[in-house]
C-alpha positions as CSV (number, residue, x, y, z in Angstrom):
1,X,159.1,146.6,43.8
2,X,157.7,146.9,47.2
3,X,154.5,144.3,47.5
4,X,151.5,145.4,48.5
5,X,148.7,142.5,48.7
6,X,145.9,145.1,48.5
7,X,147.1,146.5,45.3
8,X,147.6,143.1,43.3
9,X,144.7,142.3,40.7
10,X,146.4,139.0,39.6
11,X,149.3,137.0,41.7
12,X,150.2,133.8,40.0
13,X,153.2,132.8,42.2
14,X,156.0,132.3,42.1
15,X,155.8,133.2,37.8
16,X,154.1,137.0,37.5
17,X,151.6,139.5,39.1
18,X,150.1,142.5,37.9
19,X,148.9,145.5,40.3
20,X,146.3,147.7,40.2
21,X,148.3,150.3,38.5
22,X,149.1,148.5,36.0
23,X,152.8,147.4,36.7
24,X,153.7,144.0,35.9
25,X,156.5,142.2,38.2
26,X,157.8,139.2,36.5
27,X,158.7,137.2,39.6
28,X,161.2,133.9,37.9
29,X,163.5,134.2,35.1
30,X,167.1,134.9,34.5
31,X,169.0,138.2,33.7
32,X,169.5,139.7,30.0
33,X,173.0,139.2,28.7
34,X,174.4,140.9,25.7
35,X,175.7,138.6,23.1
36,X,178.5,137.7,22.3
37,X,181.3,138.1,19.1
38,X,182.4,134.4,20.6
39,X,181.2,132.5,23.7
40,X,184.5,131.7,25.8
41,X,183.2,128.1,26.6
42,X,181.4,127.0,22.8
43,X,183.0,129.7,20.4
44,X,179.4,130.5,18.9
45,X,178.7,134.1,18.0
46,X,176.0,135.8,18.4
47,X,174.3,138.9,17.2
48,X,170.9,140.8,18.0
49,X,168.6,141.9,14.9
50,X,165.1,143.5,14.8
51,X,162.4,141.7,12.3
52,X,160.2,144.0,12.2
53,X,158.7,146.6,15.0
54,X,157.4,143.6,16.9
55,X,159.4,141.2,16.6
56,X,163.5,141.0,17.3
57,X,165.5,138.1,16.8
58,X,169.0,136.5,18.8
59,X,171.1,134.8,15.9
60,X,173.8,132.2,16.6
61,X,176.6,130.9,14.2
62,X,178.9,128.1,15.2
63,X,182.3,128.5,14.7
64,X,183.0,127.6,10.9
65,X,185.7,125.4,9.6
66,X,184.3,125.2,6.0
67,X,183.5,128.9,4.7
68,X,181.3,126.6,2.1
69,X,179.7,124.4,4.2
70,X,175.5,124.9,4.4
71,X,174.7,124.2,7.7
72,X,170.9,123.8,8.9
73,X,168.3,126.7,10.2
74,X,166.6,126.5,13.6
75,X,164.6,128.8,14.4
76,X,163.8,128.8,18.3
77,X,161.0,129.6,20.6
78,X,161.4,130.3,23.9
79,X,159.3,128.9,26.9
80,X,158.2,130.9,29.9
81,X,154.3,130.5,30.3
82,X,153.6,133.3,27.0
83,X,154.7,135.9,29.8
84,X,157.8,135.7,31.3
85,X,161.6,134.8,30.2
86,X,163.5,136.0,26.9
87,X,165.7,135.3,23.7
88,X,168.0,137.4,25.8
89,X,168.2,135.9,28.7
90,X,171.5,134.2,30.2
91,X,169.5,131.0,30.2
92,X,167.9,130.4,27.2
93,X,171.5,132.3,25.5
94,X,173.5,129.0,27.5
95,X,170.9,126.8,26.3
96,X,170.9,127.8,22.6
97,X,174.7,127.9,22.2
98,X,175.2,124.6,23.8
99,X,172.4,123.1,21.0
100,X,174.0,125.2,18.1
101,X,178.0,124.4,19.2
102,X,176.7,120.9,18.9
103,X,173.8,120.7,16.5
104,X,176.2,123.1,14.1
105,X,173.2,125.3,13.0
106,X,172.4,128.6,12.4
107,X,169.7,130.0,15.0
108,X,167.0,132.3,15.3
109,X,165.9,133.1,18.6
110,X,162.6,134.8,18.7
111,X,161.9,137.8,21.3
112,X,158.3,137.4,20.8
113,X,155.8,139.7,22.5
114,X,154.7,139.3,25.9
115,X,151.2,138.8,28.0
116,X,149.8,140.5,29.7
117,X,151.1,143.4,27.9
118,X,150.3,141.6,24.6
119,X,148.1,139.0,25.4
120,X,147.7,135.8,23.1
121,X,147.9,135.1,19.8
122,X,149.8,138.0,19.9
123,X,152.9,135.7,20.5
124,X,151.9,133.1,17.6
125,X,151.8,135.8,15.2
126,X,155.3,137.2,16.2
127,X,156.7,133.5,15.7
128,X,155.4,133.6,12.5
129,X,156.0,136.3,11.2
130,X,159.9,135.6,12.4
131,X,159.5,132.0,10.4
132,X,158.3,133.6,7.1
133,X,161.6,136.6,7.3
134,X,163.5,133.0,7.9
135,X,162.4,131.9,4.4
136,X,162.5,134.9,2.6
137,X,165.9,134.5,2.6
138,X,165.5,132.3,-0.4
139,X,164.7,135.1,-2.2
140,X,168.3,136.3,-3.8
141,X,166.3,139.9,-4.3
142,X,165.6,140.4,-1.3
143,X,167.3,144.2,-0.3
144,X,167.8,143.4,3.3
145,X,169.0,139.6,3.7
146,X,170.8,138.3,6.8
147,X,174.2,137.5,5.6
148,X,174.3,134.5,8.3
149,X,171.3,133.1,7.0
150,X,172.3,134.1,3.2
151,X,176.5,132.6,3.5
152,X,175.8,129.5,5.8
153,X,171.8,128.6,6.3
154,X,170.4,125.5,4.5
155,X,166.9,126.1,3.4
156,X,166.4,122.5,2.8
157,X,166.9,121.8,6.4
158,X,164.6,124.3,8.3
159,X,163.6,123.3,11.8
160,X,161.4,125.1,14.4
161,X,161.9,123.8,18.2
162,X,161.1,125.4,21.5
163,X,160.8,124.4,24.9
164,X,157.4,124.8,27.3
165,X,154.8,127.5,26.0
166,X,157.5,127.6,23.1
167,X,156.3,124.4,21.9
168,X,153.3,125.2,22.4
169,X,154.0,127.9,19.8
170,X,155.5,125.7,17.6
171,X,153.0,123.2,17.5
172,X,150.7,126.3,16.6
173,X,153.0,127.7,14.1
174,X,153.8,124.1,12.1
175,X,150.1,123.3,12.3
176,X,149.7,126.3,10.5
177,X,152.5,125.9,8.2
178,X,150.8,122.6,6.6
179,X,147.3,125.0,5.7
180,X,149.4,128.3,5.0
181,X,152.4,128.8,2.5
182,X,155.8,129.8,3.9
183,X,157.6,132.5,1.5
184,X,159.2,130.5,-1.4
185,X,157.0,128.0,-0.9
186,X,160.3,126.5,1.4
187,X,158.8,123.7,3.5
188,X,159.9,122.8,7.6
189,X,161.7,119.3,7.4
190,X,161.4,119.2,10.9
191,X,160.3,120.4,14.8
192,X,161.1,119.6,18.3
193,X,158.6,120.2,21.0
194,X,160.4,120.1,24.3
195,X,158.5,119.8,27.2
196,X,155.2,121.2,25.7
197,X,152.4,123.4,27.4
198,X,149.1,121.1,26.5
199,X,146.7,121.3,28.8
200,X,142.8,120.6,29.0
201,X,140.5,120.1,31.6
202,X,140.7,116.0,31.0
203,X,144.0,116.9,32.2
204,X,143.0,118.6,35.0
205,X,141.0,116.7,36.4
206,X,143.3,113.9,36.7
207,X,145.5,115.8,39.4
208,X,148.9,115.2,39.7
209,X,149.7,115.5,43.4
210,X,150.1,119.5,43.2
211,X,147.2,121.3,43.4
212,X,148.8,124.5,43.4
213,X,151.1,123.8,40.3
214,X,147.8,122.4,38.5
215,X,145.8,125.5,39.3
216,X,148.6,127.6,37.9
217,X,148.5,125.6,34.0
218,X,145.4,127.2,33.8
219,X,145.8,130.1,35.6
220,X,148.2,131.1,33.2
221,X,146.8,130.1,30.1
222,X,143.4,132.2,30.8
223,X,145.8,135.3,32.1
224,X,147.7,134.9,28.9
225,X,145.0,134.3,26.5
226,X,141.5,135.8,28.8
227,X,139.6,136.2,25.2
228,X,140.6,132.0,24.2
229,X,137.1,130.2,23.6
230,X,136.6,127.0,25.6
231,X,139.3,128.8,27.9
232,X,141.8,125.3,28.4
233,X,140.2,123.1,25.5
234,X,141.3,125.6,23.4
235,X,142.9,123.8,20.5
236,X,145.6,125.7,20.1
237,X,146.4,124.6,23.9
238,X,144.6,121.4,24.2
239,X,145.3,119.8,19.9
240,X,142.9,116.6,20.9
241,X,140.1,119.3,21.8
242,X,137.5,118.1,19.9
243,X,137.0,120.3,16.8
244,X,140.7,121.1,16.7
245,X,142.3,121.0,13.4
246,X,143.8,117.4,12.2
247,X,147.3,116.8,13.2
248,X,147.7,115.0,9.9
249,X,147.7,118.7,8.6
250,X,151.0,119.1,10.6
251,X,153.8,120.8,7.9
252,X,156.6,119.3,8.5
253,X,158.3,116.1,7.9
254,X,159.6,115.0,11.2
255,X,158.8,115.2,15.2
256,X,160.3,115.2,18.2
257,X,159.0,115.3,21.3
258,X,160.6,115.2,24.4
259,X,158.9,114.8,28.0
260,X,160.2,114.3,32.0
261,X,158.8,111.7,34.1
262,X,158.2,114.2,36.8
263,X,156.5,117.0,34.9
264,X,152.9,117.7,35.1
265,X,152.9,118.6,31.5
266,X,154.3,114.9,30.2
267,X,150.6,112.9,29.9
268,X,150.0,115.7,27.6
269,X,152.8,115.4,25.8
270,X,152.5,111.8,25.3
271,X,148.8,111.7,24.4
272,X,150.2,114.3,21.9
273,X,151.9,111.9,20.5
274,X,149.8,108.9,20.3
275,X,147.1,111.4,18.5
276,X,149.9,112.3,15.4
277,X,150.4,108.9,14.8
278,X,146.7,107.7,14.7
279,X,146.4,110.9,12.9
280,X,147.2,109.7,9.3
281,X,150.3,112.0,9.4
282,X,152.5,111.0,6.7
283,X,156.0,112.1,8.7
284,X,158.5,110.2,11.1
285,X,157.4,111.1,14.8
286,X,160.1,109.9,17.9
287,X,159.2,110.5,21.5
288,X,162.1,110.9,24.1
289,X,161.3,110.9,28.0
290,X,164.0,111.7,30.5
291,X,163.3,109.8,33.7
292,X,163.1,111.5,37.1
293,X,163.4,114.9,36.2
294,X,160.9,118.1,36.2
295,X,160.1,120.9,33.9
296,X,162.7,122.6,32.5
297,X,165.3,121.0,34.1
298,X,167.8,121.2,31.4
299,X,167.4,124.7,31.0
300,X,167.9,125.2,34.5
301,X,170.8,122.7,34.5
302,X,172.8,122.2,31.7
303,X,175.3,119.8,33.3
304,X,173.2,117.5,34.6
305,X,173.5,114.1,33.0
306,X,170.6,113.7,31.9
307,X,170.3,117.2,30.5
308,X,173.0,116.3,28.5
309,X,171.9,113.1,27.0
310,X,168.9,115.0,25.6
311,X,171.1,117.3,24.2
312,X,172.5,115.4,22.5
313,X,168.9,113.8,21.1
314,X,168.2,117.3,20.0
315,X,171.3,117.6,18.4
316,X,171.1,114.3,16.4
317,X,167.8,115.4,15.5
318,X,169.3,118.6,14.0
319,X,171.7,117.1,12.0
320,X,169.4,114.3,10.1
């Protein structure tokens, strides 16, 4: 598409902008890629499925030595600021069969929809509707049953993780999770927030050296969610906003949460945090940071050392 500066409405380079037409030109992000009946480099299949006529899922299987072996469910949430990026994306597809070749889990992917066609919570109610088809699977009545999930998933060991606005979502969806019943009453043992989108105006304020990459956390929180009361002290984007739920509600068992040294996003992630564990949450929380490194970098960069060390944190964490 051919710029034209007079017919943008919204430009928040270098992510998205929107013209007065109503096109939308996602500006960062990586190509789709089919998937595959075997990755070359980790052997884990993978297979597209549609949830319902919002929602569409990428699964992943690891390659299976023991036809009788249960192995544990992730289902995954993809970052991108609620409005860019994809389950099908050549990133996020390298990313998630690296974790599942050696986390040895079965993974849901979630294509969630996007802003600004679909602005927020548009996106929290696709990720949970994609956890509740997750646990239907319990159900041995179920017509239509996954036969990934059915032959190989554990549903003692369901996890939820994401990366960026993902765990954002997942926050969201695990907060709601401890107030809301998934299907078979089958509980989360545990959730990974990697890199997570909290933001406030506390935050804000406190600058981080960047002007233009602080303007653009909020930027792209009002663009993705312009009806959000309190705009960035949201709860749902800032959880120590005052009036925001109690994190001792959280319905899950176990945290991670992993942060970069580098990363405008990491105070937020740590005071997250801190504020679970003064919380009276009853569950086991661990914080991981990565020194010297930005946002995303190990979705960016898979070989990087350090990318790989928390790789293999996630992966430990998967196979508690």
């Amino acid at each position: 598409m051919v710029s034209n500066s007079s017919n943008i409405v919204t430009d928040l380079f270098p992510v998205i902008r929107v013209y007065k037409d109503g096109k939308v030109e996602r500006l960062f992000g990586s190509q789709y890629v089919p998937p595959s009946p075997e990755d070359p480099i980790t052997g884990v299949s993978s297979k597209d499925i549609t949830i319902s006529p919002e929602v569409s899922a990428r699964l992943y299987l690891p390659k299976i030595t023991d036809p009788n072996q249960r192995l544990p469910i992730l289902v995954y949430i993809h970052g991108g600021g609620f409005c860019i990026e994809s389950a099908f994306s050549f990133d996020h597809q390298r990313h998630i069969n690296l974790l599942v070749s050696q986390a040895k889990v079965v993974a849901v992917s979630v294509e969630y929809r996007l802003a600004p066609e679909h602005p927020l919570p548009a996106a929290y109610e696709d990720c949970w509707a994609a956890l509740q088809w997750v646990a239907s699977h319990i159900d041995n009545s179920s017509m239509e049953r996954e036969p990934w999930l059915v032959s190989h998933g554990n549903f003692n060991k369901l996890y939820v993780g994401g990366d960026s606005a993902g765990a954002n979502i997942v926050h969201n969806v695990v907060l709601r999770a401890g107030a809301e019943s998934l299907y078979g009453d089958v509980k989360i043992l545990g959730a990974f927030l990697t890199q997570p989108y909290f933001w406030s105006s506390n935050l804000a304020s406190k600058g981080c050296g960047n002007p233009r990459v602080e303007t653009l956390a909020t930027e792209i929180w009002m663009f993705a969610y312009p009806s959000a009361e309190r705009g960035i002290d949201n709860p749902m984007i800032n959880p120590l906003a005052d009036g925001a739920p109690s994190l001792a509600r959280l319905g899950c068992s176990r945290l991670l949460v992993n942060v970069a040294e580098k990363d405008i996003l990491r105070n937020g992630g740590i005071l997250y945090v801190d504020a679970v564990k003064e919380s009276g949450w009853k569950g086991e929380i661990e914080l991981f940071e990565v020194e010297g490194k930005d946002h995303s970098f190990h979705i960016f960069n898979p070989e990087d050392k350090e990318a790989k060390i928390q790789m293999q944190v996630l992966a430990s964490f998967l196979m508690y």
